[in-house]
N, C-alpha and C positions, 0 to 999 in steps of 0.2 A: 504494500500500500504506500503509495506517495503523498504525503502530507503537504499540503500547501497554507500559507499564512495569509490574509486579504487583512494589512494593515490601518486603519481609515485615519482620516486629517485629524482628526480628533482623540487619538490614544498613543501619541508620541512617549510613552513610556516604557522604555525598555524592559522591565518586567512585568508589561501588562498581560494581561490570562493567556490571550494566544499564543505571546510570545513563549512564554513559560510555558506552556504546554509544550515546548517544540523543543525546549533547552537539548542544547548537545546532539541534536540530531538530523542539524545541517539542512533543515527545511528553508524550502524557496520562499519568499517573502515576497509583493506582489504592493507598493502604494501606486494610488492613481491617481492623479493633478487633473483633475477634470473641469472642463469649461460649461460641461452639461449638466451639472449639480453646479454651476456659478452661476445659470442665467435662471434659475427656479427664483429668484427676488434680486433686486437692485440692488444688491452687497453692496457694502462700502469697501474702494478702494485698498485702504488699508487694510481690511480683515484677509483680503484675497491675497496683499503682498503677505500678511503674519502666519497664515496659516501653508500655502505655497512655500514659501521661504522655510518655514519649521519642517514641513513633511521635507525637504531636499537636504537639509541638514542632517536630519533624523535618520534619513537614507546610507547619506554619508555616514554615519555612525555605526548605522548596524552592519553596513560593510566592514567598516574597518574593527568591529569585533567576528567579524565572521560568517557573516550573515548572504548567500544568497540573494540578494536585491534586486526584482525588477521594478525602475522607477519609470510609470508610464504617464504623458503628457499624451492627453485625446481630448477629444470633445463626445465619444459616446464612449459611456462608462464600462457597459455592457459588453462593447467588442472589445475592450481590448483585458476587459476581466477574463472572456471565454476564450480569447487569443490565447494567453497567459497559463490558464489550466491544459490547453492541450499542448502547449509548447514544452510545457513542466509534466506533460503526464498525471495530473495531479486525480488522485482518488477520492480525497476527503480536504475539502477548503475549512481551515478553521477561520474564525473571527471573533473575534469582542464585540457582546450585545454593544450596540451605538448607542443606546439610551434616546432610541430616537423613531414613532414611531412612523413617518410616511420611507423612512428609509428601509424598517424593516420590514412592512409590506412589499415594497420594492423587491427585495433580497428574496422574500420567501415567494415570490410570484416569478421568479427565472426559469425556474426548471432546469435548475445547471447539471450537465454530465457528470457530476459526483455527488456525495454524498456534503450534507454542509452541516457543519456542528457550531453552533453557538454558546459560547462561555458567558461567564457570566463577569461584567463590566467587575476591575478591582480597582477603578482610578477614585472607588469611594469608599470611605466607611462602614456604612453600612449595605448589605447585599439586599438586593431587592426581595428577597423572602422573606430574612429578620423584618425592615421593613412593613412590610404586606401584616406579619404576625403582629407586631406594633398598633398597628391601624386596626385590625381586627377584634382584638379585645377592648375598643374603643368607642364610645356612642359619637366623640367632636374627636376633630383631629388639630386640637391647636398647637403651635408654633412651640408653646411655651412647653406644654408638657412633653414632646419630642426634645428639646431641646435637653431639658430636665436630664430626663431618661440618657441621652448619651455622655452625657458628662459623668453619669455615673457608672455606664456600660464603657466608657475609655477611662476613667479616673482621671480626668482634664478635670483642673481648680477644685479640689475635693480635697477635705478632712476628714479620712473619714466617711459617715454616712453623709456627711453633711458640705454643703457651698463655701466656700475658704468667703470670710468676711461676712458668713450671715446670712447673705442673700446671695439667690439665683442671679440676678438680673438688676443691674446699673445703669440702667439706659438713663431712668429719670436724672443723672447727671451727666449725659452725654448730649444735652440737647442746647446748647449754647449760643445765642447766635451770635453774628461777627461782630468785633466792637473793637474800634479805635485800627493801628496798623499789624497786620496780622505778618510775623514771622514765621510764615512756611519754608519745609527745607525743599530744597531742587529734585527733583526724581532724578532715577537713576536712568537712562535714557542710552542709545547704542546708534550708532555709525552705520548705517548700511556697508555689508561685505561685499565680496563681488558673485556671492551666489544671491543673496537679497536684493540686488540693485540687476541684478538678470529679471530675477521677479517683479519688480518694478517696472522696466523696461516692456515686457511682457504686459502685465495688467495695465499699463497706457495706452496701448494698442489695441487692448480688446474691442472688438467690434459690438460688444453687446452692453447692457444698460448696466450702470452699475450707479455707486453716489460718492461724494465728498471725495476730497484731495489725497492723493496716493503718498506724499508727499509732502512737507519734511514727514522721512518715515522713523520712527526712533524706540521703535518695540522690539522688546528682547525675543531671537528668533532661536534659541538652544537652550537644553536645559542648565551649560554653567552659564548662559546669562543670568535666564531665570532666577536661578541661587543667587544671581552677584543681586536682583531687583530685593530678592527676598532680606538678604542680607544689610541691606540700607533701609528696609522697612525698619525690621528689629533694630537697628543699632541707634536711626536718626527720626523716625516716624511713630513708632507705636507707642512708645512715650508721651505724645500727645494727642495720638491720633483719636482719643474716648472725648472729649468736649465737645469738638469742635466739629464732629462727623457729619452735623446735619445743617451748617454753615454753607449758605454758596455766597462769594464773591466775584463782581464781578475782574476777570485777568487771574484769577486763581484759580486756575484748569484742576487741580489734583489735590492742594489743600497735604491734608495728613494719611490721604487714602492710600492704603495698600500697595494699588494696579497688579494686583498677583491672579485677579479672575481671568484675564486672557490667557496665561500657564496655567492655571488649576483645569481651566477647561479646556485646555490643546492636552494636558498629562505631561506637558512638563516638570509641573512639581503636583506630589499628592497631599492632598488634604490634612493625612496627619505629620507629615513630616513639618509643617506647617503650623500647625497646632503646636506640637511639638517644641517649635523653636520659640513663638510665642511664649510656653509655660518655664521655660528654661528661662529666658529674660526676664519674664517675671520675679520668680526664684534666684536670681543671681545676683541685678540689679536694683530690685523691690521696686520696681515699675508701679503705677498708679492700677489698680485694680479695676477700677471699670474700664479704662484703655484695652488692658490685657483682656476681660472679661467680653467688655464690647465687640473687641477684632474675633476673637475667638467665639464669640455669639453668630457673626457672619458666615464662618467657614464650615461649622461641627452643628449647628442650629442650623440657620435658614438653607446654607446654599444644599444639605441632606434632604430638608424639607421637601425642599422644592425638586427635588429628582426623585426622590420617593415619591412625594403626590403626584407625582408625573405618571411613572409606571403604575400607579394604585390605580389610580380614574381609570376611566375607559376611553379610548382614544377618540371619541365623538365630544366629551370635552372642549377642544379646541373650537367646537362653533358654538359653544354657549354663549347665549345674549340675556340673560334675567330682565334684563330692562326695555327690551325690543327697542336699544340703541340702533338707527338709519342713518344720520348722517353722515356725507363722505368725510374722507379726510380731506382736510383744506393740503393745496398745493405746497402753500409757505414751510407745510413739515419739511417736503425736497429740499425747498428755495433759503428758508430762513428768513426772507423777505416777508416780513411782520414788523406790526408798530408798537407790541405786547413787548417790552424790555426782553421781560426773564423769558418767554420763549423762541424771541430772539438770539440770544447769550446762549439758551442750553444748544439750540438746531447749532446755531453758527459754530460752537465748540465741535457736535459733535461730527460734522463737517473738517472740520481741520485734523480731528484727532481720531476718529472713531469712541470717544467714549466721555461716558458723565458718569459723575456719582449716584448712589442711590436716590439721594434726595433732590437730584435734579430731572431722575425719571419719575419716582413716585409723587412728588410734588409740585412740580411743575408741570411734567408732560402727558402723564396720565393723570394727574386731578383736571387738567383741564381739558381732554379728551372724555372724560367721564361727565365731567357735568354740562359739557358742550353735547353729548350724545354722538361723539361719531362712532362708526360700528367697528363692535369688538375685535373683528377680524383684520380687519385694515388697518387698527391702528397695531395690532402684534406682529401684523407683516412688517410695519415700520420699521418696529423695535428690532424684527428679527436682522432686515435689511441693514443698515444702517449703526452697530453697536459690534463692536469688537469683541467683545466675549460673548457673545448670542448664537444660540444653540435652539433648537424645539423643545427642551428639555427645561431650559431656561427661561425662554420667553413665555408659553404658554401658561403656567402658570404665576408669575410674576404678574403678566399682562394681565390674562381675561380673567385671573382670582385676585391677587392683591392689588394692583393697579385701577380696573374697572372693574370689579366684583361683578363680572356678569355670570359667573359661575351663582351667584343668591347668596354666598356665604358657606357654601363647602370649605373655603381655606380662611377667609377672614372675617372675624367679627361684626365689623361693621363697613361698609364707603369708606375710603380715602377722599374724600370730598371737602374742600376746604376754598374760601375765598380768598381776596386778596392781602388779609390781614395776615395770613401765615405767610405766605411770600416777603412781605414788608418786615415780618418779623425778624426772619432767618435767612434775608439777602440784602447785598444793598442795589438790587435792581431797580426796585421801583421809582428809585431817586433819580434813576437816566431813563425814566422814561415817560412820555405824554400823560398819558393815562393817570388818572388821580385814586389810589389805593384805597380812600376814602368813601369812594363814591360809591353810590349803587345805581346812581341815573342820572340823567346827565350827557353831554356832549362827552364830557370828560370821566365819564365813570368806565372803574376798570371791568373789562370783560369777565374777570375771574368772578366779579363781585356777583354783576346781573345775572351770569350762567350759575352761581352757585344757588340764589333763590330761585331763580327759574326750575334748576333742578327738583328741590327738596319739592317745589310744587308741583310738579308733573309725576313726583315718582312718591307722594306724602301715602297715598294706603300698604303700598308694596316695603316703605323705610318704616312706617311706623309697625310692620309686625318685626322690625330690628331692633331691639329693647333699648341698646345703647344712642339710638337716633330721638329719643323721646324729647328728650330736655332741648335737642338742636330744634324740633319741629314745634316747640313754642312760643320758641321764637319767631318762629313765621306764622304763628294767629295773631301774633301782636302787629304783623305787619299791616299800616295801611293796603286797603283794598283799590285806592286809586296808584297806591306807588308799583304794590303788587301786578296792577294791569301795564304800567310802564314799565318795566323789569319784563315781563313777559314779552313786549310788542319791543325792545329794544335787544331782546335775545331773537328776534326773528328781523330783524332789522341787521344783524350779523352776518348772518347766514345769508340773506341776501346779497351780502357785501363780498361776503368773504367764497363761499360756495358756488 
């Protein structure tokens, strides 16, 4: 029997399942640089050089430990995979589940001339069956109590039976927003090589649609970059990165963020090793415990959550709309050409760079997709398009559960719904921009404001069986009924503008 490997863009980890399954036994290895999985959405430039660039390196790697390597550049996937097993003889294709699920339809609908085994993904902590059994003896599936649970099942920040400091969760001191001149340290940032600046070269010439600038490109494309980004996390970042996390400035792209999810999710670096290095700096240097607590809440917490609820749900998920949101996306997502500051600032960054912080997705781009109503789908194609660490894995439930709860509250408690007073709060956008943060009507009143009553009012019987949406929704009986009728005819006065 001839064993073959079908390595995918996204499992750059030399001891990932399939590989290990193969150890020491000289199997052919098989990545494919496809342009026909590039044009399924307007990827942004960047992702296409990070990811191209990392599979050709990764290549180069596993050659030079010994590996069989065929690295194929096509545009149909399919030839040159079945190319590839008859050129190799190959009897049984192994592969690492993708964590992904219009890929593995794909995959199981070939009808390849061998036999195909699929392992089971190890670029996470937990396996999708512990998982699954987690979820099962559960009536809610909240955040918090997963998160609980693996701190205890890794003994990450534990004493014991118990949370090193007390408490689970610090967030309530990580919520800070900017004040006076903020001293951020530099990211760690890389050179294009001359296998990267090939990729470059390449993805400027594509003839098919893609978004945002290839270029300055400055993301780490190996895994001792990777280590060296990690490396200046811990040493110059995680120290402060717990206050100031949910800060946006504007000219302050990265702040005290990590930038490690584009390697967590290419398997440049794994999740606990990660973890790991966080609880070590903790311990050595007596680091500030909700920094440590908070970064490590990200990686062992949510980013588990969220690929776990991935594979839990049912793959029909992805077209949940709870709210029977219609309207399209507005162009400006592409263009960034808006007169809305902070959606300006997040698009146009994320245009130059392929990426924002969480709280530039969750609160700015999906609250205002949310209470604007455009549909669920479109806007997680956005997300998926357009976002340098973005996966199906990642977006879908980020998107259409925490983002626009159009899943009803399978993953989150309540809306992320908020007007322009959280914005004003925790950026200083709204100071460059027209729009008056005050207002809710008006020439000058901001969009976030109007769409956000408009919202609570179009959608008040479906929010008020939300228990936590009570006390916001009484505040809109106190609202005048003539202002209420302007706030409504100035939210369709948008749409007409904008749409």
């Amino acid at each position: 029997m001839a064993i073959g490997v079908w390595v995918l863009g996204n499992q750059l980890w030399p001891d990932q399942a399939a590989l290990a399954s193969c150890a020491g036994q000289s199997a052919p290895v098989l990545l494919i640089e496809s342009t026909e999985f590039a044009q399924e959405r307007s990827y942004h430039r960047q992702k296409l050089v990070l990811v191209w660039s990392a599979m050709r390196h990764f290549a180069d790697e596993l050659k030079h430990a010994g590996w069989a390597v065929t690295y194929s550049i096509t545009d149909h996937t399919e030839t040159a995979l079945r190319d590839w097993l008859k050129a190799e003889n190959i009897t049984e294709l192994r592969i690492m589940d993708a964590v992904d699920h219009p890929f593995t339809a794909w995959l199981k609908g070939l009808d390849l001339p061998c036999e195909l085994t699929v392992l089971d993904n190890n670029l996470f902590l937990w396996s999708t069956a512990d998982f699954n059994d987690w979820a099962d003896q559960r009536k809610g599936l909240l955040m918090e109590s997963f998160y609980r649970e693996g701190r205890k099942r890794f003994e990450v920040l534990m004493e014991g039976k118990d949370p090193l400091g007390g408490q689970w969760n610090f967030d309530k001191d990580n919520r800070k927003p900017p004040q006076g001149k903020l001293n951020t340290p530099t990211p760690r940032w890389f050179e294009p090589d001359t296998t990267t600046q090939a990729v470059i070269d390449r993805v400027e010439k594509l003839e098919i649609a893609t978004f945002g600038d290839a270029t300055p490109f400055n993301w780490a494309v190996t895994r001792d970059q990777a280590l060296q980004v990690l490396d200046v996390f811990i040493a110059e970042r995680l120290e402060t990165f717990g206050p100031y996390q949910d800060a946006m400035v504007t000219g302050e792209e990265t702040m005290w963020h990590a930038l490690l999810s584009p390697y967590l999710n290419l398997g440049l670096l794994h999740p606990l090793e990660v973890v790991e290095r966080a609880e070590e700096a903790f311990a050595d240097r007596d680091l500030p415990l909700n920094s440590v607590e908070g970064f490590i809440r990200q990686v062992m917490g949510w980013r588990e959550y969220m690929r776990g609820l991935y594979q839990y749900f049912d793959a029909d998920y992805a077209q949940r709309n709870w709210f029977d949101h219609q309207q399209p996306l507005p162009e400006f997502f592409w263009t960034g050409e808006v007169e809305m500051n902070c959606l300006h600032q997040a698009i146009a960054q994320i245009h130059r760079t392929g990426y924002a912080h969480h709280i530039q997705r969750l609160m700015i781009l999906s609250n205002f997709s949310l209470i604007a109503g455009f549909t669920p789908q479109a806007v997680e194609n956005w997300f998926h398009a357009v976002l340098i660490d973005a996966y199906d894995w990642v977006m879908q439930t980020n998107v259409i559960g925490m983002g626009l709860f159009a899943d009803g509250g399978l993953l989150a408690s309540k809306p992320y719904a908020s007007s322009a007073n959280y914005v004003n709060k925790m950026s200083d956008y709204c100071k460059g921009c027209r729009y008056n943060p005050k207002a809710r009507t008006g020439a000058d009143a901001c969009p976030f404001n109007f769409f956000y009553w408009d919202f609570l009012h179009r959608h008040r019987d479906k929010l008020q069986a939300q228990g936590r949406m009570s006390f916001i929704l009484k505040n809109l009986d106190r609202m005048d009924s003539e202002e209420l009728d302007e706030i409504r005819q100035q939210a369709q006065n948008w749409y007409k503008a904008h749409l």
